[in-house]
C-alpha positions, 0 to 999 in steps of 0.5 A: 576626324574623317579620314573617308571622303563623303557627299557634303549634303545641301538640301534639307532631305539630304541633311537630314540623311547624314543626321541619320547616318551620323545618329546610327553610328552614335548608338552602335557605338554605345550600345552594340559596339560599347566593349570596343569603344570603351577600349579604345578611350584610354584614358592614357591617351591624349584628348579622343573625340566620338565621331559618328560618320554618315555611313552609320559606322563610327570612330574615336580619334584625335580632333582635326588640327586646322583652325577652325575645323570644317565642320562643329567638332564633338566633345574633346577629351571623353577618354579622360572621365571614363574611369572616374564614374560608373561606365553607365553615367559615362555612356549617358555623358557621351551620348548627351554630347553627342546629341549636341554635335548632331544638331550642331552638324546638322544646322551648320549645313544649314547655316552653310548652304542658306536654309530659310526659315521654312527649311530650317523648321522642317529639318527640326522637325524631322529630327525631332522625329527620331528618339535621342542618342540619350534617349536610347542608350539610357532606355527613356524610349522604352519607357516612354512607349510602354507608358504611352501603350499603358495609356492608350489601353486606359483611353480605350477602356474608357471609350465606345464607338471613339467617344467616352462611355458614358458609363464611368469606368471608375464607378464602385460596384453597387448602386450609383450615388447620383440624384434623379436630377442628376440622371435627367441633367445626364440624359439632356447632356448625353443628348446634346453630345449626340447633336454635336458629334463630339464629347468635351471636357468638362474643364477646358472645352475641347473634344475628346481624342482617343490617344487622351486619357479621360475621367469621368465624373461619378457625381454629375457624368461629365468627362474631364482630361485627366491632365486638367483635373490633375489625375493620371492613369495610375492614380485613377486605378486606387480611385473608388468614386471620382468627384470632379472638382466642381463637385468636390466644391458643391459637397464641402459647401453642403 
């Protein structure tokens, strides 16, 4: 319940300023601010509510009692499971319902003030910008920046000049395996890469990117996606020799 009059926004920029400031006031409040607002959900009293405000501050209180309320209330009743789980697994509840609320404040206004297609998709993909309340109370942004540094850092290992080295990262040490007929095929491929600009995946065609993790086959040097050919940057690091699949078929054949 918002005792504190605020601007009710009306176009897409100022909507998704009050997401925003909603949004921040959440995550003080499970995160920094967490001993506080864990008091004050006794589960003694009667049903709370988690309000975030557009001032980036935040409240527990009773819901509104005018029916139906002005704007989508939050989860009713957060007090009440507080005791009956780990304050972990209860934090992450709360803030997955907060996430909702958020979304639902955000396109009631939209709703609201007749946001067309066009406005709505764009809103959406403002906030779609920003990590989740959940997402940075239980730590997934964290991880999912270190996973995404631990594959960037494999894409750039495999990469020269903004294209794929042709010379295979995952090959063992010693002499390479590969045929003069493959080395030929290799050299008239390397040229035609060359002509064209653009190094493409052996699997699905398309170019390379440097913010992809790519495979390069030890059999006939041609670079795959490593989601294409189902291998990630952590199994490519226990692989001696990689084989495509379509060399992986031709020797089973032999």
């Amino acid at each position: 319940m918002e005792g504190i009059p605020h601007p009710i926004p009306r176009t897409v920029e100022e909507v998704f300023n009050d997401f925003k400031g909603r949004r921040a006031g959440l995550i003080k409040a499970l995160t920094s601010d967490v001993q506080k607002f864990y008091q004050q959900c006794d589960p003694e009293k009667e049903n709370l509510c988690l309000y975030g405000l557009p001032n980036e501050t935040w409240e527990v209180n009773l819901p509104v009692e005018e029916v139906p309320p002005e704007l989508p209330e939050p989860a009713l009743g957060i007090n009440f499971a507080r005791d009956g789980m780990p304050e972990k697994d209860w934090l992450s509840l709360v803030a997955v319902h907060s996430d909702s609320w958020l979304l639902s404040v955000a396109f009631y206004f939209g709703a609201r003030f007749g946001f067309g297609k066009t406005e709505r998709k764009r809103l959406f993909q403002m906030i779609n910008e920003l990590p989740t309340v959940f997402e940075v109370v239980t730590g997934a942004v964290k991880q999912a920046k270190e996973q995404a540094a631990t594959q960037t850092n494999s894409s750039k290992n495999k990469s020269s000049g903004g294209r794929p080295s042709r010379q295979p990262e995952l090959m063992p040490k010693g002499a390479k395996t590969s045929t003069p007929k493959d080395e030929d095929e290799s050299g008239e491929e390397e040229e035609e890469d060359d002509e064209q600009g653009a190094t493409l995946c052996g699997a699905c065609g398309d170019n390379y990117a440097n913010d992809e993790f790519w495979i390069c086959c030890d059999i006939c040097e041609r670079w795959f996606h490593g989601k294409c050919v189902k291998i990630t940057p952590a199994k490519a690091e226990h692989i001696k020799q990689y084989k495509c699949p379509s060399c992986s078929s031709k020797r089973a054949r032999v």
